[in-house]
ZADO-1210 file (C-alpha; in nm, 4 decimals, padded with zeros to 6 digits):
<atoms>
<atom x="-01.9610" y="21.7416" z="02.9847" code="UNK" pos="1"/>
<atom x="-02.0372" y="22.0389" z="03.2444" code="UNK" pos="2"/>
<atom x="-01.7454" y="22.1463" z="03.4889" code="UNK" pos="3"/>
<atom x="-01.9251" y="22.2733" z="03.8586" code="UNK" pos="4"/>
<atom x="-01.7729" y="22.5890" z="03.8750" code="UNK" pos="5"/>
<atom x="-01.8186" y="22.5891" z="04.2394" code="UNK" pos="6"/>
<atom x="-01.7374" y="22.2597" z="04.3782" code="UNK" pos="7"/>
<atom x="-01.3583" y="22.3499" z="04.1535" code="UNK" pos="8"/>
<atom x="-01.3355" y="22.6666" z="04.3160" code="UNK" pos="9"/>
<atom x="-01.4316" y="22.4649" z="04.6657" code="UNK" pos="10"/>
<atom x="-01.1404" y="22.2023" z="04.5933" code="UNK" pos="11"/>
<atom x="-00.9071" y="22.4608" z="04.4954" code="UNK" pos="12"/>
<atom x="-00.9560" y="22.6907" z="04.8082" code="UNK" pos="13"/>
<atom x="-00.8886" y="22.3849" z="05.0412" code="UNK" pos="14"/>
<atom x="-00.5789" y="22.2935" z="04.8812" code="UNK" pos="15"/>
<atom x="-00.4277" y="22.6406" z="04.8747" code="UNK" pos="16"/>
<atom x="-00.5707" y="22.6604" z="05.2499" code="UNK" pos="17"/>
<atom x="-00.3845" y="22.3109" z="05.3691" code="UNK" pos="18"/>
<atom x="-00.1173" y="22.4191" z="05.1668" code="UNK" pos="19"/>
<atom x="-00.0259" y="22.7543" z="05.2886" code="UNK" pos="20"/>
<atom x="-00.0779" y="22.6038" z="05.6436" code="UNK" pos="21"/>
<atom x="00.1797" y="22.3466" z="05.5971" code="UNK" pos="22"/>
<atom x="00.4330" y="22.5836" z="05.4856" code="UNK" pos="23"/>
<atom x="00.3385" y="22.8012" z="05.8026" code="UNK" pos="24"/>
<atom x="00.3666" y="22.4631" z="06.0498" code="UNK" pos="25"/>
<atom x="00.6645" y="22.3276" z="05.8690" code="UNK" pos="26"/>
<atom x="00.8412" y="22.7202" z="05.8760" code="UNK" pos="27"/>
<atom x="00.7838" y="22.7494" z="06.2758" code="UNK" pos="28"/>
<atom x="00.9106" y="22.3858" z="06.3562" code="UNK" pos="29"/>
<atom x="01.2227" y="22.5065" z="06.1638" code="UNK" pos="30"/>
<atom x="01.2486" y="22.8213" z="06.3487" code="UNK" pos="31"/>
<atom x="01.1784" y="22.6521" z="06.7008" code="UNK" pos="32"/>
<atom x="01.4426" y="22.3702" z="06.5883" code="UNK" pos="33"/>
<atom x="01.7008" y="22.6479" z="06.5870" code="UNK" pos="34"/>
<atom x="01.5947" y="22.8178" z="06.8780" code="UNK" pos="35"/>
<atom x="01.5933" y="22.4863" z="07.0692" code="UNK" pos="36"/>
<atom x="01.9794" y="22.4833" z="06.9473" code="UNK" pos="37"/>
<atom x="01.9556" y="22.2031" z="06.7116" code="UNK" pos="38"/>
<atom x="02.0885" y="22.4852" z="06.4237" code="UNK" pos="39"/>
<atom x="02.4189" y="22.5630" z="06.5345" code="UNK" pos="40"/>
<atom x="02.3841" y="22.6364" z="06.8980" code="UNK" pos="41"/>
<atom x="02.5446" y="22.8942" z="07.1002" code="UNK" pos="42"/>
<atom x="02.9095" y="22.7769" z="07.2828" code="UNK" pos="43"/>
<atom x="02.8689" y="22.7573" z="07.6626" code="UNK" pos="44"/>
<atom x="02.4561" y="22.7942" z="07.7456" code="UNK" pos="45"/>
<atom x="02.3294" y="22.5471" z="07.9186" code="UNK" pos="46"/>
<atom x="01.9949" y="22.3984" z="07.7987" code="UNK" pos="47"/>
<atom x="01.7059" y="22.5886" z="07.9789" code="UNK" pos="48"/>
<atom x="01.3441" y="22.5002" z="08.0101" code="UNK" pos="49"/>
<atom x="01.3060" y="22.7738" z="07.6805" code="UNK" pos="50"/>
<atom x="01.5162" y="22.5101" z="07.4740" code="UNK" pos="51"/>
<atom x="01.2927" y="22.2169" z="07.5847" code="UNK" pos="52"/>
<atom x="00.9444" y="22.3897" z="07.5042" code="UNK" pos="53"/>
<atom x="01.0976" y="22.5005" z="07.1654" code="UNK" pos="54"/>
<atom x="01.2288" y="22.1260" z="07.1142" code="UNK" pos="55"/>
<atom x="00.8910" y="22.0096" z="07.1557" code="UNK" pos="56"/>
<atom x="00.7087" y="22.3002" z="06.9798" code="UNK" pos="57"/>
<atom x="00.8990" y="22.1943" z="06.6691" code="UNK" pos="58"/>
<atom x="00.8685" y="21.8190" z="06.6961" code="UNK" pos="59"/>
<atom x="00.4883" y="21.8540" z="06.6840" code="UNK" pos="60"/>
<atom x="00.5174" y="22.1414" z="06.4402" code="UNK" pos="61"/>
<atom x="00.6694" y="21.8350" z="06.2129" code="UNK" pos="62"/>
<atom x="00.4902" y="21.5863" z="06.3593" code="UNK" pos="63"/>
<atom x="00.1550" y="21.8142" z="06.2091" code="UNK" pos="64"/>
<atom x="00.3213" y="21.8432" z="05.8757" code="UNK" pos="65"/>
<atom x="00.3902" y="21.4568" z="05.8180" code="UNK" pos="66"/>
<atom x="00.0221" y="21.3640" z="05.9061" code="UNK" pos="67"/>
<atom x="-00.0939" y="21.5896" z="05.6795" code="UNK" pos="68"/>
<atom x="00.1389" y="21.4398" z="05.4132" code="UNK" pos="69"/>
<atom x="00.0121" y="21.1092" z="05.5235" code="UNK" pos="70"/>
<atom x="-00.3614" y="21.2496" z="05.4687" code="UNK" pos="71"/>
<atom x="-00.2964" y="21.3173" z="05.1726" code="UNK" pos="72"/>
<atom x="-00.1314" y="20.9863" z="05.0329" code="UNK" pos="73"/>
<atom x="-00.3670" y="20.7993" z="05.2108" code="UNK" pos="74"/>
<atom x="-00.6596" y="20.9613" z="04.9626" code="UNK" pos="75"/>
<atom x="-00.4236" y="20.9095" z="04.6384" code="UNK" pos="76"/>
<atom x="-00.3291" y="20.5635" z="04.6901" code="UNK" pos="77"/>
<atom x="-00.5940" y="20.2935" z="04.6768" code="UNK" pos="78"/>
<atom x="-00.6486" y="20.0292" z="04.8815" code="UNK" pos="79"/>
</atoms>
């Protein structure tokens, strides 16, 4: 039995690649969330165009992160 050094190495720097881009996606859809107001927002400011864009910045932030996630089952599970 002979282990390809390289092709493990390859394998291992995609992972930790998708990996540390999820976190990054999944972090910045939590920060737009809260700056959209979803957090705890702020008493008396009206929603502003700001709010909307960050609303939808973090949907698809999340919306990124889950199809990833489905990626990924989708290549563990057969069938």
């Amino acid at each position: 039995m002979d282990i390809n050094w390289g092709t493990l190495g390859g394998v291992f720097g995609v992972s930790l690649g998708i990996t540390v881009v999820v976190v990054v996606m999944f972090s910045l859809g939590l920060a737009a969330w809260a700056r959209a107001g979803h957090g705890e927002p702020a008493p008396g400011t009206p929603p502003g165009r700001h709010q909307k864009v960050a609303a939808v910045t973090a949907v698809l932030c999340f919306a990124a992160c889950l199809a990833v996630a489905a990626y990924g089952i989708d290549l563990i599970v057969p069938g």
